[in-house]
PDB file of N, CA, C and O in Angstrom:
ATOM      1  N   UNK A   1     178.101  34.253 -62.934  1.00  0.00           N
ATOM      2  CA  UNK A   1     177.329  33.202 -63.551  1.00  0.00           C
ATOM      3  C   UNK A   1     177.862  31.858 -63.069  1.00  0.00           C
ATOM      4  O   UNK A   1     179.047  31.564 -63.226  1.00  0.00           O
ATOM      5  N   UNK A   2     176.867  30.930 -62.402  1.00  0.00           N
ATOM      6  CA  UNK A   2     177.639  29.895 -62.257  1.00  0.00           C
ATOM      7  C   UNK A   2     176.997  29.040 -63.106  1.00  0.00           C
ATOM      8  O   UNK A   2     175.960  29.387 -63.671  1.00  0.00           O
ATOM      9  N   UNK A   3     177.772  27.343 -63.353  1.00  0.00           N
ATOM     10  CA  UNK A   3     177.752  26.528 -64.540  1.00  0.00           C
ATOM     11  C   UNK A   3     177.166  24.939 -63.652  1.00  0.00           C
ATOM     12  O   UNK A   3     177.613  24.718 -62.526  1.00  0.00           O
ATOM     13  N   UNK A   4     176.376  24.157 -64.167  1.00  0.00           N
ATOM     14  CA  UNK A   4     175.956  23.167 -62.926  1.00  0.00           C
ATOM     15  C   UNK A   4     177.498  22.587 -63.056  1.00  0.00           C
ATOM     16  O   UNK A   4     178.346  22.991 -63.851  1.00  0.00           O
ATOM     17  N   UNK A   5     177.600  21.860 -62.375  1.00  0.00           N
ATOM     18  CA  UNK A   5     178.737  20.338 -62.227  1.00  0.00           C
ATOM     19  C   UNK A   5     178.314  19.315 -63.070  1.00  0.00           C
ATOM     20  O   UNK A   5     177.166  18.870 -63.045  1.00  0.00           O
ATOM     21  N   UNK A   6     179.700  18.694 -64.246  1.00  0.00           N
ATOM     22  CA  UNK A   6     179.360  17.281 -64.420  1.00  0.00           C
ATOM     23  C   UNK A   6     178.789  16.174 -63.755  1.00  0.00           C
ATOM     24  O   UNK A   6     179.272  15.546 -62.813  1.00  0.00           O
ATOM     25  N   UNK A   7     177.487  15.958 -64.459  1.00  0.00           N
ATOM     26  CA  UNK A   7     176.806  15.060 -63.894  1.00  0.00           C
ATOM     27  C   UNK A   7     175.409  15.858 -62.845  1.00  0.00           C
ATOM     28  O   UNK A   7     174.554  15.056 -62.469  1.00  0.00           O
ATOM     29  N   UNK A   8     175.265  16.965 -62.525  1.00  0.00           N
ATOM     30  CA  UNK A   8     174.806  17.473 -61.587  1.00  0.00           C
ATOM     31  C   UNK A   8     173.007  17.736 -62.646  1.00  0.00           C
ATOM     32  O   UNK A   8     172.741  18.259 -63.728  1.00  0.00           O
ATOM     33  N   UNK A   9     171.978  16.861 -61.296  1.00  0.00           N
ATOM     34  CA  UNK A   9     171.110  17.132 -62.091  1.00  0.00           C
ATOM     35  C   UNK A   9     170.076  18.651 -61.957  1.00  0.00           C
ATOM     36  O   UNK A   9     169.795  18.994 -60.808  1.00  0.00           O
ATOM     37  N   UNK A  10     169.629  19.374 -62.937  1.00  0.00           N
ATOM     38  CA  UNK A  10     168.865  20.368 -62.901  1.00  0.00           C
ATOM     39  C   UNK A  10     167.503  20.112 -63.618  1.00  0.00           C
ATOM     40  O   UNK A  10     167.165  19.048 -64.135  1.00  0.00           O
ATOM     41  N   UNK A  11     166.654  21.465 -63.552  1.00  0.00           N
ATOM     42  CA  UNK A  11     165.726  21.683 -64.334  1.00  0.00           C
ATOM     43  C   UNK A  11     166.233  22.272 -65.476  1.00  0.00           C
ATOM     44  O   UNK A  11     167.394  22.677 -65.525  1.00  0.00           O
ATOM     45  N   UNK A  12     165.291  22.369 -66.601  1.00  0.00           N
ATOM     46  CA  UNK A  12     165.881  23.331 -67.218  1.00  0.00           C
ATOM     47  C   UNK A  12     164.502  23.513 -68.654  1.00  0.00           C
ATOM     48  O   UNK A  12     163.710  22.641 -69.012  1.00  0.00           O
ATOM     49  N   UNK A  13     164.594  24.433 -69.004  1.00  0.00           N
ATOM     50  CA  UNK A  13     163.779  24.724 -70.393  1.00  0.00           C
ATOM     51  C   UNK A  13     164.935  25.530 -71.230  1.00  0.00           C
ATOM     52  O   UNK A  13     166.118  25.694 -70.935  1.00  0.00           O
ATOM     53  N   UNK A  14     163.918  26.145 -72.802  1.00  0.00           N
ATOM     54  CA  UNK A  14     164.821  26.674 -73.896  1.00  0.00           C
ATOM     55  C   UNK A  14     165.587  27.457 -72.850  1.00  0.00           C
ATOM     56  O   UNK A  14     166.574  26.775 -72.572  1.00  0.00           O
ATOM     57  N   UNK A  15     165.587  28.516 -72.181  1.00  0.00           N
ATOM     58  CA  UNK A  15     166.490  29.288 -72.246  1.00  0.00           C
ATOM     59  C   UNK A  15     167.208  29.311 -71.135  1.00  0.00           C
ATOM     60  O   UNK A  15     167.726  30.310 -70.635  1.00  0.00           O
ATOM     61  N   UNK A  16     167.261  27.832 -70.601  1.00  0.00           N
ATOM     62  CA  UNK A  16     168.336  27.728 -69.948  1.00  0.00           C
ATOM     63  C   UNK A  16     168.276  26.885 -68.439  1.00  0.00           C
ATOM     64  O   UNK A  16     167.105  26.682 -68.119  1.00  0.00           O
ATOM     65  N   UNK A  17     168.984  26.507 -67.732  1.00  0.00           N
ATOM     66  CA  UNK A  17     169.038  25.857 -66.633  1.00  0.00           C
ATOM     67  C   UNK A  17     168.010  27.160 -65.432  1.00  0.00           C
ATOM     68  O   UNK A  17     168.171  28.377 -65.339  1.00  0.00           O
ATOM     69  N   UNK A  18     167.070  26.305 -64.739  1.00  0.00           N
ATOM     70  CA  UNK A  18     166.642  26.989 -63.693  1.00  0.00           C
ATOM     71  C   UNK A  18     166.218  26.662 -62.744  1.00  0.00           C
ATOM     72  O   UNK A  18     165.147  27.158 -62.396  1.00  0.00           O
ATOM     73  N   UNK A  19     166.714  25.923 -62.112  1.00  0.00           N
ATOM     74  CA  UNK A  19     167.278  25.001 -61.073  1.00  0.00           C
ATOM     75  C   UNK A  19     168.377  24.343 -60.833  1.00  0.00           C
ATOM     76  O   UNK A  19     168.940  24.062 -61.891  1.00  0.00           O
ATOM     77  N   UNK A  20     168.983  23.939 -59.821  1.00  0.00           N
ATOM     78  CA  UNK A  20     170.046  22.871 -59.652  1.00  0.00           C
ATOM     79  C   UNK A  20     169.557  22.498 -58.383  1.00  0.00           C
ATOM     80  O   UNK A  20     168.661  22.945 -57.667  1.00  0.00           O
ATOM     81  N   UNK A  21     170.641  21.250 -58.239  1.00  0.00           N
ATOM     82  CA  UNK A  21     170.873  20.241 -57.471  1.00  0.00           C
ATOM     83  C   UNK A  21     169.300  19.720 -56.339  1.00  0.00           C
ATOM     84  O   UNK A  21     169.081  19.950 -55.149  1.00  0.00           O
ATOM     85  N   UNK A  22     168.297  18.799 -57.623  1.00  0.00           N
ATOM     86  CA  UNK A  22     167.312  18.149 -57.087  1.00  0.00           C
ATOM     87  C   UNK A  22     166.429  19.631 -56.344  1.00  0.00           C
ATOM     88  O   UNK A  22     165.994  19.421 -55.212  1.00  0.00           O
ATOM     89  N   UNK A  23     166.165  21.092 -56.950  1.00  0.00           N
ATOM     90  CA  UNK A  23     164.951  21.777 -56.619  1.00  0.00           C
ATOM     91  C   UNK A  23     165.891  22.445 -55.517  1.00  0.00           C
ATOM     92  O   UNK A  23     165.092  22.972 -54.742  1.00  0.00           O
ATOM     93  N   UNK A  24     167.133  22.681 -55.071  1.00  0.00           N
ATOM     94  CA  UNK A  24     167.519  23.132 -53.814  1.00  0.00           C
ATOM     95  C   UNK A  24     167.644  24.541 -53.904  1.00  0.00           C
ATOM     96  O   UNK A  24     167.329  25.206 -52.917  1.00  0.00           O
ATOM     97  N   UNK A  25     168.311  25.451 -55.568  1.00  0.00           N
ATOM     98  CA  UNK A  25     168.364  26.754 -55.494  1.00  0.00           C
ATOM     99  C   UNK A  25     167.832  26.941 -56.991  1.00  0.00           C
ATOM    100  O   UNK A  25     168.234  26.461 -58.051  1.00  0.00           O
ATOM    101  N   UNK A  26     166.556  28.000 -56.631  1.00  0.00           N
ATOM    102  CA  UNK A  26     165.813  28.715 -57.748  1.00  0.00           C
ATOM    103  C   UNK A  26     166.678  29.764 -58.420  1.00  0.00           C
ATOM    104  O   UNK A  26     167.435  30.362 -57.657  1.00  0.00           O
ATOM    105  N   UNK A  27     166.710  30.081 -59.624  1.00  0.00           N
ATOM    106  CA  UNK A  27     167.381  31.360 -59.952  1.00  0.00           C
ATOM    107  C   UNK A  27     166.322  32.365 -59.935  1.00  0.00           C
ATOM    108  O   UNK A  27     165.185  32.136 -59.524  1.00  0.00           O
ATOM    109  N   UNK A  28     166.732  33.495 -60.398  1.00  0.00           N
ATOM    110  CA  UNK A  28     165.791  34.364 -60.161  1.00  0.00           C
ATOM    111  C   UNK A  28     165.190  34.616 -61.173  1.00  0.00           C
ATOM    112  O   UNK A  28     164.244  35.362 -60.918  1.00  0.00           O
ATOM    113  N   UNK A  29     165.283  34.297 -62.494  1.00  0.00           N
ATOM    114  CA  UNK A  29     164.778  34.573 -63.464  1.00  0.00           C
ATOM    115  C   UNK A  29     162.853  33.496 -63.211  1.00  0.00           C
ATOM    116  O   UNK A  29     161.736  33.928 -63.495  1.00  0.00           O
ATOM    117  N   UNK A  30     163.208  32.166 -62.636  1.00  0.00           N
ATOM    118  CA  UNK A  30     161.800  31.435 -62.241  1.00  0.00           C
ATOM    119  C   UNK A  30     161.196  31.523 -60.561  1.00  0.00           C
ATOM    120  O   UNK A  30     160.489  30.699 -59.980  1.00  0.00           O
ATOM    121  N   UNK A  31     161.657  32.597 -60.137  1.00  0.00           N
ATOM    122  CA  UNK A  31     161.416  32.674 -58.519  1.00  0.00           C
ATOM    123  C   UNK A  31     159.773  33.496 -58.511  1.00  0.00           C
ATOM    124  O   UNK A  31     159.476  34.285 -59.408  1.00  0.00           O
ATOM    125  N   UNK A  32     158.867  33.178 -57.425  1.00  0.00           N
ATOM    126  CA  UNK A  32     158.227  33.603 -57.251  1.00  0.00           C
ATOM    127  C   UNK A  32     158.229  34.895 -57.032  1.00  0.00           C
ATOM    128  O   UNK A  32     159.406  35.252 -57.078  1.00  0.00           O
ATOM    129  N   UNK A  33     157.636  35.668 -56.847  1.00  0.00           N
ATOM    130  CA  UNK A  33     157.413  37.344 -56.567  1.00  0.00           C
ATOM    131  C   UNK A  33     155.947  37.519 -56.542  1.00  0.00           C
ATOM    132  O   UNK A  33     155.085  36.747 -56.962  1.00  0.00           O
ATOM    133  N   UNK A  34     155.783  38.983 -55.820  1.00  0.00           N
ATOM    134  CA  UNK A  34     154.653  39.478 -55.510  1.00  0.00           C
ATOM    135  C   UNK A  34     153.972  39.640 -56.632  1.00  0.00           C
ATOM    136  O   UNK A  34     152.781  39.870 -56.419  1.00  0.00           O
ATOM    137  N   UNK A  35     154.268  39.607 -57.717  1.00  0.00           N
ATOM    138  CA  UNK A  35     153.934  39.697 -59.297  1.00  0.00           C
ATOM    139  C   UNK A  35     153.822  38.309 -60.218  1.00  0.00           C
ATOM    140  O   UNK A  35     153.801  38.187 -61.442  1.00  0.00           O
ATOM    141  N   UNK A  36     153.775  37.555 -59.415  1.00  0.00           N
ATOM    142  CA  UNK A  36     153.817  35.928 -60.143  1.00  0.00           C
ATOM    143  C   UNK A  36     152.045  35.943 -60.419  1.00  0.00           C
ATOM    144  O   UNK A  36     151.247  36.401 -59.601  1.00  0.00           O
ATOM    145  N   UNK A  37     151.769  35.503 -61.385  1.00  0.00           N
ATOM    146  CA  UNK A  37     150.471  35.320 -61.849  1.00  0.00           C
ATOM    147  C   UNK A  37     149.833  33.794 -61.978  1.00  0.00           C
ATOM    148  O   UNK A  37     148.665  33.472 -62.193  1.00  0.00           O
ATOM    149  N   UNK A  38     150.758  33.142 -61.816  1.00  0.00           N
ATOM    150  CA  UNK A  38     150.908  31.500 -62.411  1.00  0.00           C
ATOM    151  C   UNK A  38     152.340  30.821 -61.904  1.00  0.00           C
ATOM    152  O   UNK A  38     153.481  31.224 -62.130  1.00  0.00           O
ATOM    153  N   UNK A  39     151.875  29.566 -61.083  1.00  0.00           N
ATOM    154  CA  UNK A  39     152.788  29.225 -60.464  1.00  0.00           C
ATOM    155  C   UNK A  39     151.855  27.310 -60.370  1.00  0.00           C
ATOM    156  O   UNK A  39     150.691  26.926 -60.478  1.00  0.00           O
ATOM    157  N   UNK A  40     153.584  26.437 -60.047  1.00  0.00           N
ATOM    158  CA  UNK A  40     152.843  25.441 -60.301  1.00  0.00           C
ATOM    159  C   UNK A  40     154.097  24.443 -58.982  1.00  0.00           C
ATOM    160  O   UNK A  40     155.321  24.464 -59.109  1.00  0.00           O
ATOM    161  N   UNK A  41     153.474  23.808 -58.032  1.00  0.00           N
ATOM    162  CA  UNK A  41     154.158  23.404 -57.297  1.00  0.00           C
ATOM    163  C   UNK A  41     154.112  21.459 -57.489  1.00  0.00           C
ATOM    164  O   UNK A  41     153.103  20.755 -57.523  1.00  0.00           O
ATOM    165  N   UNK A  42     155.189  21.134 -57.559  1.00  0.00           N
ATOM    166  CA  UNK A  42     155.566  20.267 -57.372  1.00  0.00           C
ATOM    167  C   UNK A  42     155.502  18.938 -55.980  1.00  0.00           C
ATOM    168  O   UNK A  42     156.618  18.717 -55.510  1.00  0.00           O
ATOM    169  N   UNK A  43     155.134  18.674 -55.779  1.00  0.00           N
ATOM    170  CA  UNK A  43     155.789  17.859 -54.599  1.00  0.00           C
ATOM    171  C   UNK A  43     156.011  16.245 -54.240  1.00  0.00           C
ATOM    172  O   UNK A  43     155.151  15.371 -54.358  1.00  0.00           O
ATOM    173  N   UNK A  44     156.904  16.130 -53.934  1.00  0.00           N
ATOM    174  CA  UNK A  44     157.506  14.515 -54.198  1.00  0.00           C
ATOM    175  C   UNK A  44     158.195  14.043 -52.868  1.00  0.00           C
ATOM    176  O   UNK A  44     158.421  14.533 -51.761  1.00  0.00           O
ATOM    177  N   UNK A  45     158.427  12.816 -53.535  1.00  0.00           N
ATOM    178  CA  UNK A  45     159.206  12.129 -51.610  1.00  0.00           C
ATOM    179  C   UNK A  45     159.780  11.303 -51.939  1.00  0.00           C
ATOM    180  O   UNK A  45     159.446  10.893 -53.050  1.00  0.00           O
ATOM    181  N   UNK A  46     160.665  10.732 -51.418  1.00  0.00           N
ATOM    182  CA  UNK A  46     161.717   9.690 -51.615  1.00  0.00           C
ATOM    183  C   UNK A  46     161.246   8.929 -50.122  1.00  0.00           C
ATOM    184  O   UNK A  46     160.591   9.533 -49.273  1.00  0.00           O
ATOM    185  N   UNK A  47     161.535   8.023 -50.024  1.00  0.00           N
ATOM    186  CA  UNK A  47     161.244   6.723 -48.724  1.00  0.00           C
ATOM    187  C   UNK A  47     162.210   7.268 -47.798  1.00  0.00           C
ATOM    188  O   UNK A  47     163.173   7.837 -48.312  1.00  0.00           O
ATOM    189  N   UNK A  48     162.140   7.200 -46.286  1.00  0.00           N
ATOM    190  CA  UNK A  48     160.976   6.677 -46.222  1.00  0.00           C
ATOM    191  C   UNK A  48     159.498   7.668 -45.986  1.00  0.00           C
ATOM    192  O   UNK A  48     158.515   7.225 -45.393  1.00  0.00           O
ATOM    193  N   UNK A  49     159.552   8.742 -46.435  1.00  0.00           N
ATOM    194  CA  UNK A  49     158.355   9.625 -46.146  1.00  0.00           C
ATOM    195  C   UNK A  49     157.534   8.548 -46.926  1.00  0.00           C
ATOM    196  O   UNK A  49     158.063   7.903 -47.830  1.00  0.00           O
ATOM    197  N   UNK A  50     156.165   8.357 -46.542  1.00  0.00           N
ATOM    198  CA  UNK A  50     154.668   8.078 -47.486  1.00  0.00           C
ATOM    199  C   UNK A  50     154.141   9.302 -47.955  1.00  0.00           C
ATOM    200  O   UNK A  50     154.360  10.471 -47.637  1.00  0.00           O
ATOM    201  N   UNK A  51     153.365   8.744 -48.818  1.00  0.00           N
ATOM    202  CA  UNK A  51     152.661   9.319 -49.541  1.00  0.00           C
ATOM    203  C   UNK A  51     151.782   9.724 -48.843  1.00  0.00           C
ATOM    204  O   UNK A  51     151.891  10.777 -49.471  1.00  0.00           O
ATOM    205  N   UNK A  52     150.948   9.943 -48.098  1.00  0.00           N
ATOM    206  CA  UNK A  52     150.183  10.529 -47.319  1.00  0.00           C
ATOM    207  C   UNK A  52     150.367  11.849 -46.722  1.00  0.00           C
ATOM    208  O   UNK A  52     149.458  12.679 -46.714  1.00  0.00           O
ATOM    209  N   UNK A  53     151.697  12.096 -46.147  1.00  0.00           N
ATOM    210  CA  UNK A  53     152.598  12.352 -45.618  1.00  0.00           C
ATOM    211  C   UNK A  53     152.900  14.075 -46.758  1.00  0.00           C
ATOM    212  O   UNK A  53     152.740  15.232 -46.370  1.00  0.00           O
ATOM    213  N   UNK A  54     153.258  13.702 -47.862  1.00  0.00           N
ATOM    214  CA  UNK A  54     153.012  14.349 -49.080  1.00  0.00           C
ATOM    215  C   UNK A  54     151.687  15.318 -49.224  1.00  0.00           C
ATOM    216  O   UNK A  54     151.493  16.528 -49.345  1.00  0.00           O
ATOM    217  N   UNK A  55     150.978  14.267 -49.153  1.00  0.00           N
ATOM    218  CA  UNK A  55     149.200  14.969 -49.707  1.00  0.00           C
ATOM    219  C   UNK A  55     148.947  15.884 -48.537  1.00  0.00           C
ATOM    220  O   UNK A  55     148.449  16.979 -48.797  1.00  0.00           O
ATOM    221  N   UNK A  56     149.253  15.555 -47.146  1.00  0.00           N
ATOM    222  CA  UNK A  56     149.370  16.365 -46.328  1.00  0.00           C
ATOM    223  C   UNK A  56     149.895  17.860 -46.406  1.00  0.00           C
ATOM    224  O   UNK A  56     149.210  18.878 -46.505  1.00  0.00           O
ATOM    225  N   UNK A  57     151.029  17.767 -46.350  1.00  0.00           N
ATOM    226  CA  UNK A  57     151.843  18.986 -46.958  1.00  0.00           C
ATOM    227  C   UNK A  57     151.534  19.416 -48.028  1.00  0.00           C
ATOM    228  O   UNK A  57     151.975  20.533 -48.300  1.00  0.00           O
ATOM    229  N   UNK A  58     150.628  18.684 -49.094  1.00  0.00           N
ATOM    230  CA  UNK A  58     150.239  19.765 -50.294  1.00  0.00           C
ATOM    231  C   UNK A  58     149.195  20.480 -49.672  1.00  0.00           C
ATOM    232  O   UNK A  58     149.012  21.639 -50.047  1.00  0.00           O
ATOM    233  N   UNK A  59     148.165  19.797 -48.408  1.00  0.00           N
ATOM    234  CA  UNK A  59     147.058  20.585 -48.285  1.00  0.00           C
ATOM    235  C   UNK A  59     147.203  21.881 -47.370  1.00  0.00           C
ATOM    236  O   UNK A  59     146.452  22.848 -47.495  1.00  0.00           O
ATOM    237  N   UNK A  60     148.446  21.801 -46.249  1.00  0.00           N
ATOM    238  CA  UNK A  60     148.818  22.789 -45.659  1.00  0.00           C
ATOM    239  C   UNK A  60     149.652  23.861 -46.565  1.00  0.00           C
ATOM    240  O   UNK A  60     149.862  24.997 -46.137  1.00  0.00           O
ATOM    241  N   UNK A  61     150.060  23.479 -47.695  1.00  0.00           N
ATOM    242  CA  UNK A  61     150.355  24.758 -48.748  1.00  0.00           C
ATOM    243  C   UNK A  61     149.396  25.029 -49.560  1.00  0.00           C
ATOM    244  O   UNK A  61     149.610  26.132 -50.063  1.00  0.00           O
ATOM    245  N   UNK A  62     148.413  24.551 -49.949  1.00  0.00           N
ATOM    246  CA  UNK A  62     147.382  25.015 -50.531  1.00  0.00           C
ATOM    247  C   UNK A  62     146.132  26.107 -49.315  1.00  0.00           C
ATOM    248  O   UNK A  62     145.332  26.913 -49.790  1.00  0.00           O
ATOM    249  N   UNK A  63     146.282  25.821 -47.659  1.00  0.00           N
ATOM    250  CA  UNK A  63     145.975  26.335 -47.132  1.00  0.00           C
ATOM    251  C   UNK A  63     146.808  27.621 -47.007  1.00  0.00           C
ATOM    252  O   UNK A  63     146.292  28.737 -46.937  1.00  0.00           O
ATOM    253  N   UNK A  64     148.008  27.411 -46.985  1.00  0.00           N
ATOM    254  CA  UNK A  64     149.098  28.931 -46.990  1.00  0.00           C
ATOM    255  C   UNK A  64     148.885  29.894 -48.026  1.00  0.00           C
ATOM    256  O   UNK A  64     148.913  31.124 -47.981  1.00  0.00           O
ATOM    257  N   UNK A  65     148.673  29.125 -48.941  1.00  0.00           N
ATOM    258  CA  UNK A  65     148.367  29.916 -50.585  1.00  0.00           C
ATOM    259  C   UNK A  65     146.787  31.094 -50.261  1.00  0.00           C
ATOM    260  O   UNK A  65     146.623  32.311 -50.339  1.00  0.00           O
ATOM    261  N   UNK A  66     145.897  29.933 -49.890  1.00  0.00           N
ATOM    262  CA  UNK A  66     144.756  30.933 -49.578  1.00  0.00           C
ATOM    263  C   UNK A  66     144.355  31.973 -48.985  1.00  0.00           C
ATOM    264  O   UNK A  66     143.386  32.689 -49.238  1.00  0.00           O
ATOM    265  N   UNK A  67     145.328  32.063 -47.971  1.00  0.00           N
ATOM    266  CA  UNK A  67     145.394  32.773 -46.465  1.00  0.00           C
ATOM    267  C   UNK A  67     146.440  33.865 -47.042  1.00  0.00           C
ATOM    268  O   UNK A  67     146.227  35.036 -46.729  1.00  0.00           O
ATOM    269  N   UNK A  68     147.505  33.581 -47.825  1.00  0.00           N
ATOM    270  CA  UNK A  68     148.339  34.855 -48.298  1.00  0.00           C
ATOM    271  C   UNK A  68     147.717  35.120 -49.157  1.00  0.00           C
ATOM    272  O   UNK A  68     147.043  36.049 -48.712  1.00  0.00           O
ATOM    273  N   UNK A  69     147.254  34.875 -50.742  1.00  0.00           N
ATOM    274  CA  UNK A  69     146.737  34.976 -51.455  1.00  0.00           C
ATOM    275  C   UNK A  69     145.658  34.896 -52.049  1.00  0.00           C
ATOM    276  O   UNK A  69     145.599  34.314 -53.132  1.00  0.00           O
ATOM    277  N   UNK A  70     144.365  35.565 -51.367  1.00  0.00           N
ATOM    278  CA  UNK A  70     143.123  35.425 -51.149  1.00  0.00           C
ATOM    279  C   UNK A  70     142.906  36.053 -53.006  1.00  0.00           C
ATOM    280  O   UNK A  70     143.342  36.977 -53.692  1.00  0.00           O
ATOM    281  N   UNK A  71     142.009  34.933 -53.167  1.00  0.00           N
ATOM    282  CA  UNK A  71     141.356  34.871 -54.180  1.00  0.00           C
ATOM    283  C   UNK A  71     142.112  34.237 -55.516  1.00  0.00           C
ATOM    284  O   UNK A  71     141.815  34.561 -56.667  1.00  0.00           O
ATOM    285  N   UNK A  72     143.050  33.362 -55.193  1.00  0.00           N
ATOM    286  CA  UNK A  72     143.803  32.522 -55.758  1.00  0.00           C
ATOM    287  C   UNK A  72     142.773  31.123 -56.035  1.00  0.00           C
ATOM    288  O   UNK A  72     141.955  30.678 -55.231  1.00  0.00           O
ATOM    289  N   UNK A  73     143.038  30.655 -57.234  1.00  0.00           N
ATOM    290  CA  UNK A  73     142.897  29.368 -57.719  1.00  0.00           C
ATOM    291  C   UNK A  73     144.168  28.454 -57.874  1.00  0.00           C
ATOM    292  O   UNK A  73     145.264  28.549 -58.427  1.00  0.00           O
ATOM    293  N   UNK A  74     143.321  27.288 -56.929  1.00  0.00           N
ATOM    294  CA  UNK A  74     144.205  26.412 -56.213  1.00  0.00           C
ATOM    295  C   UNK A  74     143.872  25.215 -57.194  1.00  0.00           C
ATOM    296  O   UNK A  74     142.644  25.148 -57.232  1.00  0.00           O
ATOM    297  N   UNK A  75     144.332  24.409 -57.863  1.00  0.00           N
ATOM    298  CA  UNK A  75     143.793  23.152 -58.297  1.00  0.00           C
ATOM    299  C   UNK A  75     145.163  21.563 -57.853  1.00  0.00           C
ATOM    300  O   UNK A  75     146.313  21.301 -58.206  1.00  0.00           O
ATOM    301  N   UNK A  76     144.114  20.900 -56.920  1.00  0.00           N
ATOM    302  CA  UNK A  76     145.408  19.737 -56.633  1.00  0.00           C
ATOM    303  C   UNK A  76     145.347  18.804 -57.125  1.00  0.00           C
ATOM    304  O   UNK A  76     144.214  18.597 -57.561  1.00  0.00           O
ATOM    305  N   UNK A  77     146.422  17.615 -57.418  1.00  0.00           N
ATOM    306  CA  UNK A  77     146.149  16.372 -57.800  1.00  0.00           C
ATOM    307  C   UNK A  77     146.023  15.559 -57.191  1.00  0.00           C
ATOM    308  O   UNK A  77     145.490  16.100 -56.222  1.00  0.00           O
ATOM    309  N   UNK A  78     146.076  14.857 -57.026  1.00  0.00           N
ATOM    310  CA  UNK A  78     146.479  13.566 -55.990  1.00  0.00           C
ATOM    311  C   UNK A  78     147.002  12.963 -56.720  1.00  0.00           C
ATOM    312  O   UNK A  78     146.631  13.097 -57.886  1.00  0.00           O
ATOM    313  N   UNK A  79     148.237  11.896 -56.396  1.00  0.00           N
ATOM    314  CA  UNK A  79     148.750  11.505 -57.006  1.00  0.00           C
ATOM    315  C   UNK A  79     148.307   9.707 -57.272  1.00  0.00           C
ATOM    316  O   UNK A  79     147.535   9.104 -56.525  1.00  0.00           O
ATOM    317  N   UNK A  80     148.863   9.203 -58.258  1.00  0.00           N
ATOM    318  CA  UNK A  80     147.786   8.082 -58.905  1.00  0.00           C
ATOM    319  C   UNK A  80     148.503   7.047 -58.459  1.00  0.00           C
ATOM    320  O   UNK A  80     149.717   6.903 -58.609  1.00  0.00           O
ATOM    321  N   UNK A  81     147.291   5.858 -57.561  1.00  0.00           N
ATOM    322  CA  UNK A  81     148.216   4.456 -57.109  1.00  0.00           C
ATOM    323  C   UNK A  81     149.506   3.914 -57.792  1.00  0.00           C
ATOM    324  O   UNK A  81     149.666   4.099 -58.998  1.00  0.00           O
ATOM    325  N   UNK A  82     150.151   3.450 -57.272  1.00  0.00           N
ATOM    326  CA  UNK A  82     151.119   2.799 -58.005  1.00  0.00           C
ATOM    327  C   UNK A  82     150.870   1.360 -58.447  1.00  0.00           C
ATOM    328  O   UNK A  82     150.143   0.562 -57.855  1.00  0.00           O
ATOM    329  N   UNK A  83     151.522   1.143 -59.492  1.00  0.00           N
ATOM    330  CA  UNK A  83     151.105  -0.160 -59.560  1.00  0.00           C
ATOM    331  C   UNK A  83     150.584  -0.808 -61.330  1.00  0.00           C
ATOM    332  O   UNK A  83     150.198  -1.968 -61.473  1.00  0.00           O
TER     333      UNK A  83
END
């Protein structure tokens, strides 16, 4: 069992940490599998990537999703001006 580090940021819900260090290692208790029914992806950027850049890469994983997982419902956001 490992324990995060003081200060070290994670995800986490009730039953417990399930993630660490900024999305880098999933545990297995929230990992995808051939048996995942519901899944919800994230995606973000720090500078200097744009935002464009982003929406891009959501649409080439929403294309990956379809192509492995035919007959999947895909729903995206776009994310809202800043400002």
């Amino acid at each position: 069992m490992e324990h995060p580090d003081a200060g070290e940021v994670v995800w986490c819900d009730d039953a417990g940490v399930t993630c660490r260090r900024w999305n880098w290692r999933q545990g297995p208790r929230t990992r995808l599998t051939e048996r995942t029914a519901s899944a919800v992806f994230l995606l973000e950027s720090l500078a200097p990537m744009p935002v464009p850049e982003v929406v891009s890469a959501g649409a080439e994983l929403a294309e990956l999703l379809e192509k492995f997982s035919p007959g999947a419902r895909i729903d995206m956001r776009a994310p809202e001006p800043a400002g």
